[in-house]
C-alpha positions as CSV (number, residue, x, y, z in Angstrom):
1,X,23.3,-12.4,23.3
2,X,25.2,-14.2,21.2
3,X,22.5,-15.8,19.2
4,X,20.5,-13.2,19.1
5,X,22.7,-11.2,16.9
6,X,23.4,-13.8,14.8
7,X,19.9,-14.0,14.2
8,X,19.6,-10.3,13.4
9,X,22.6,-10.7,10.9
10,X,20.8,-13.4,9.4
11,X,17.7,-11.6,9.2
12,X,19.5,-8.6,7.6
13,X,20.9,-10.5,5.4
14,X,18.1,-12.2,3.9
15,X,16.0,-8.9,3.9
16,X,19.0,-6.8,1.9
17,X,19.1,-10.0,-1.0
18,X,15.0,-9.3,-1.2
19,X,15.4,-5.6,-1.9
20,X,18.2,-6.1,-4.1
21,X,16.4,-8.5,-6.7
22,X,13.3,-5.6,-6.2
23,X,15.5,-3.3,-7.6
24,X,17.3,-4.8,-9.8
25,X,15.8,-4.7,-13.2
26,X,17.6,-7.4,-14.9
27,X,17.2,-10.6,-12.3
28,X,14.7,-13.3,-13.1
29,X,13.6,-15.8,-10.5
30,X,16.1,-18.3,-9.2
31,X,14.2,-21.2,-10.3
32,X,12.2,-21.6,-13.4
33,X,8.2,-21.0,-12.1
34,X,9.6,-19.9,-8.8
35,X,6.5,-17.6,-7.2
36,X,7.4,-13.8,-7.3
37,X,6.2,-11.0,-5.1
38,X,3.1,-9.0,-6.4
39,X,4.1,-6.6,-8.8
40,X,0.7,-3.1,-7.7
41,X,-1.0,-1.1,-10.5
42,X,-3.6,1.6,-10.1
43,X,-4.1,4.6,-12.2
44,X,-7.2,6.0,-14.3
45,X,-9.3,4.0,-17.0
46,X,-10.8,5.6,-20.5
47,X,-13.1,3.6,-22.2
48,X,-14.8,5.1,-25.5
49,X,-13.1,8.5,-24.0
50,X,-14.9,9.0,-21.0
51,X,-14.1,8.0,-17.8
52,X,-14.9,4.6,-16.8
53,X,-18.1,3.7,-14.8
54,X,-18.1,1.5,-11.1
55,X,-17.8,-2.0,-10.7
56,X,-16.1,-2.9,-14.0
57,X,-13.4,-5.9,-13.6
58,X,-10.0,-5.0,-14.6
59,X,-7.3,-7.8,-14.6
60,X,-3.9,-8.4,-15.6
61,X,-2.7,-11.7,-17.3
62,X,0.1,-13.3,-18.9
63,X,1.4,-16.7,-18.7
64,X,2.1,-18.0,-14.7
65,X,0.4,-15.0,-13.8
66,X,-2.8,-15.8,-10.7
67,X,-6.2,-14.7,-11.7
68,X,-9.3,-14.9,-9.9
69,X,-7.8,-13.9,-7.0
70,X,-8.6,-11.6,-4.5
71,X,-7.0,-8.3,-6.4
72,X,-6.5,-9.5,-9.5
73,X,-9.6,-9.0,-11.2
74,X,-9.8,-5.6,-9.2
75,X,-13.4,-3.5,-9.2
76,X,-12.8,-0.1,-10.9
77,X,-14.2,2.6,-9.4
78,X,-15.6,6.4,-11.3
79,X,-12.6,6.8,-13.3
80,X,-10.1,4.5,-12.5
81,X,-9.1,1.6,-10.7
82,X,-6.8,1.2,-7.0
83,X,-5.1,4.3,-5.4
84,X,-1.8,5.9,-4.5
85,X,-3.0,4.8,-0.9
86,X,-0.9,2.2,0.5
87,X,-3.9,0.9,2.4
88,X,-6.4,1.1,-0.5
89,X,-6.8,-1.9,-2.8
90,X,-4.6,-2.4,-6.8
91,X,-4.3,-4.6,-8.8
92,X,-2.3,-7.1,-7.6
93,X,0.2,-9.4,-10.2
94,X,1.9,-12.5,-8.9
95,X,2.1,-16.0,-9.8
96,X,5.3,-18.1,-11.0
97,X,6.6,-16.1,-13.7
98,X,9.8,-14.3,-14.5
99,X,10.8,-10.4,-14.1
100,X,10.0,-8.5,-17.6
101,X,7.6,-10.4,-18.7
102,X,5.0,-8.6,-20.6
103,X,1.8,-8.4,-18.8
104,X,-1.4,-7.1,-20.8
105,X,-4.6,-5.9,-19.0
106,X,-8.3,-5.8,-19.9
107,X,-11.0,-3.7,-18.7
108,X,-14.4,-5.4,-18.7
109,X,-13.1,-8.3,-21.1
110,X,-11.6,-5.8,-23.2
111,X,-7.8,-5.9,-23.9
112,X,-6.6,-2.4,-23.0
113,X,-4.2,0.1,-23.9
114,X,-1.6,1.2,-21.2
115,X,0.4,4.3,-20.3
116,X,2.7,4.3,-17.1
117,X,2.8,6.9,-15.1
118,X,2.0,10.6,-16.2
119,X,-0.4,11.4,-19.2
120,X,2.6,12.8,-21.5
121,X,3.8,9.1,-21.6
122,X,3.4,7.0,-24.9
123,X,0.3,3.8,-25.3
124,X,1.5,0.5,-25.3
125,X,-0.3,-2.8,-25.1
126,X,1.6,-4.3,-23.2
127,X,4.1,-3.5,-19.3
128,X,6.8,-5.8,-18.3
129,X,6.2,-7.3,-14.0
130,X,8.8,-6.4,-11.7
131,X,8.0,-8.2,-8.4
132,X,7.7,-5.5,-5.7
133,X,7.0,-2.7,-7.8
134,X,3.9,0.1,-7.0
135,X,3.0,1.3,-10.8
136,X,0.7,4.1,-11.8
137,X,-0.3,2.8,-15.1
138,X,-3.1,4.2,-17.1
139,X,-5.2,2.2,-18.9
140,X,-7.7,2.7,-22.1
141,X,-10.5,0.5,-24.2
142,X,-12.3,1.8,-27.4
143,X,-15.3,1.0,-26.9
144,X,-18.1,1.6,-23.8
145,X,-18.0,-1.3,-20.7
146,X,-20.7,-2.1,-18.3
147,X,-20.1,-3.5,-15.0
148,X,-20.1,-7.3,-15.3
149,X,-22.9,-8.5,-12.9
150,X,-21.2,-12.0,-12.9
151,X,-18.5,-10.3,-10.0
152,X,-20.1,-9.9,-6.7
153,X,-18.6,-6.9,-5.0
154,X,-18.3,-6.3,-1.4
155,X,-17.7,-2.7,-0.2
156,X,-14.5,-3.5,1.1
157,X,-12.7,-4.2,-2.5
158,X,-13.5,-0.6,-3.8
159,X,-14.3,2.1,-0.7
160,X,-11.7,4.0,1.0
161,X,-10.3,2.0,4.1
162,X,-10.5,4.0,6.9
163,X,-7.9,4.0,10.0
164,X,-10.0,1.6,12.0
165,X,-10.3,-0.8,8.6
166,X,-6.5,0.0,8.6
167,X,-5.6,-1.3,11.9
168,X,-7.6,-4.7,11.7
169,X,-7.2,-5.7,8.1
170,X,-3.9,-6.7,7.5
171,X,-2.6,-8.8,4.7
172,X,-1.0,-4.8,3.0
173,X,2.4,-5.9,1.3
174,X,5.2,-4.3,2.4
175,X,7.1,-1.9,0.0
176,X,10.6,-1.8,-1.1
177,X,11.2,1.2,1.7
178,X,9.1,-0.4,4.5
179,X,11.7,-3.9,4.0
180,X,15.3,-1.5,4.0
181,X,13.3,0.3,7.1
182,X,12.9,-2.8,8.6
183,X,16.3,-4.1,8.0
184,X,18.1,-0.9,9.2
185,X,16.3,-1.6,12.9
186,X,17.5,-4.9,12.9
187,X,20.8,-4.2,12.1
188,X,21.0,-1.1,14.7
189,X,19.5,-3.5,17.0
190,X,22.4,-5.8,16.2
191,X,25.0,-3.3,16.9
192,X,23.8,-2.0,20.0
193,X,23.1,-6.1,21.2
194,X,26.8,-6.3,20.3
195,X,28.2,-3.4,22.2
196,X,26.7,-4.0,25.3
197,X,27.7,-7.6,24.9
198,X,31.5,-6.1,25.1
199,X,30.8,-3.8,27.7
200,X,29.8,-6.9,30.1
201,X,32.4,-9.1,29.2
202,X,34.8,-6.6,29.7
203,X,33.4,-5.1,33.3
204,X,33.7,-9.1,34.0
205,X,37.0,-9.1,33.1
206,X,38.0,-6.3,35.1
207,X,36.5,-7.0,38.1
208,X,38.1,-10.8,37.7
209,X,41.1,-9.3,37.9
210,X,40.3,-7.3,40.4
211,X,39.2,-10.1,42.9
212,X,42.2,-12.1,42.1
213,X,44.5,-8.5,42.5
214,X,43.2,-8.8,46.1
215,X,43.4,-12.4,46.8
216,X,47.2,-12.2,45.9
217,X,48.0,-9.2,48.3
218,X,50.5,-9.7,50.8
219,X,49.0,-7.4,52.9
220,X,45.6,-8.9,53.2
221,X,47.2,-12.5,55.3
């Protein structure tokens, strides 16, 4: 029993100092080219002012950021790229580099403009990675793409997942609120491991006591 919440604690623990450097805007890896958590992206894609066709290759990069990886170059589809969806496919940025660092994104080869979150928000050419982050982030190119027939797309990278893809996929990163959800079980777990611990070793106690209350009565020789 013991152990066991130890191990909770310990698990807790660990889980609480993740969250916290998610959150925290300001922290930078521990180690210089220490491997970071993906940072998501999704959001809609201009290019020439219309919406952008299928199959185009968007990717992220910046120095110690992965590429050619599965999700990062990411297939667009009519429009945009990724999904709000949890269980869709983004963009996904990770590699060994440091919280902030400005990440710039191209459309079909093209270096692209970028707008986070709602349309009212200013162009930039350029969004800083926080590990852990979901981001809606619009992107735009000036000129027409074509999908690049060099990428060979499966079905899987750009269609819907449905609830039986859900179940035996796997490999979905967990989100800031799914880690804290996770930690709060195994701390409640931990607490309720505890109290019951108490509860036995004091009903042992007691009936200890009681045994030898009895074995010292006068009137029981």
């Amino acid at each position: 029993m013991t152990l066991l919440l130890f191990g909770c604690l310990l698990l807790a623990i660990a889980g609480i100092g993740i969250a916290g450097a998610a959150d925290d805007p300001g922290d930078a890896p521990a180690f210089p080219g220490q491997p970071q958590i993906p940072h998501s992206f999704y959001g809609a894609i201009e290019a020439a002012g219309n919406p952008v066709p299928d199959r185009v290759p968007v990717e992220a990069r910046a120095e110690g950021v992965s590429i050619g990886i599965p999700g990062n170059p990411l297939y667009s589809h009519a429009g945009g790229y990724g999904s709000a969806d949890p269980f869709t496919p983004r963009l996904e940025v990770q590699g060994a580099l440091s919280r902030g660092t400005g990440l710039t994104f191209f459309v079909g080869g093209i270096q692209a403009e970028v707008q986070a979150g709602d349309s009212q928000g200013p162009w930039t050419v350029s969004y800083p990675f926080s590990p852990g982050e979901v981001t809606e982030l619009n992107l735009r190119v000036a000129v027409e793409v074509t999908p690049d027939p060099a990428y060979k797309e499966t079905s899987a990278q750009t269609a819907p997942v449905t609830t039986a893809e859900r179940t035996s996929a796997g490999g979905v990163n967990p989100s800031t609120e799914m880690m804290i959800g996770l930690i709060a079980i195994l701390v409640i777990l931990a607490i309720v491991a505890f109290y019951f611990g108490k509860r036995a070793e004091k009903s042992k106690r007691e009936g200890d006591q009681e045994s030898s209350g009895e074995g010292d009565d006068p009137s029981q020789k």
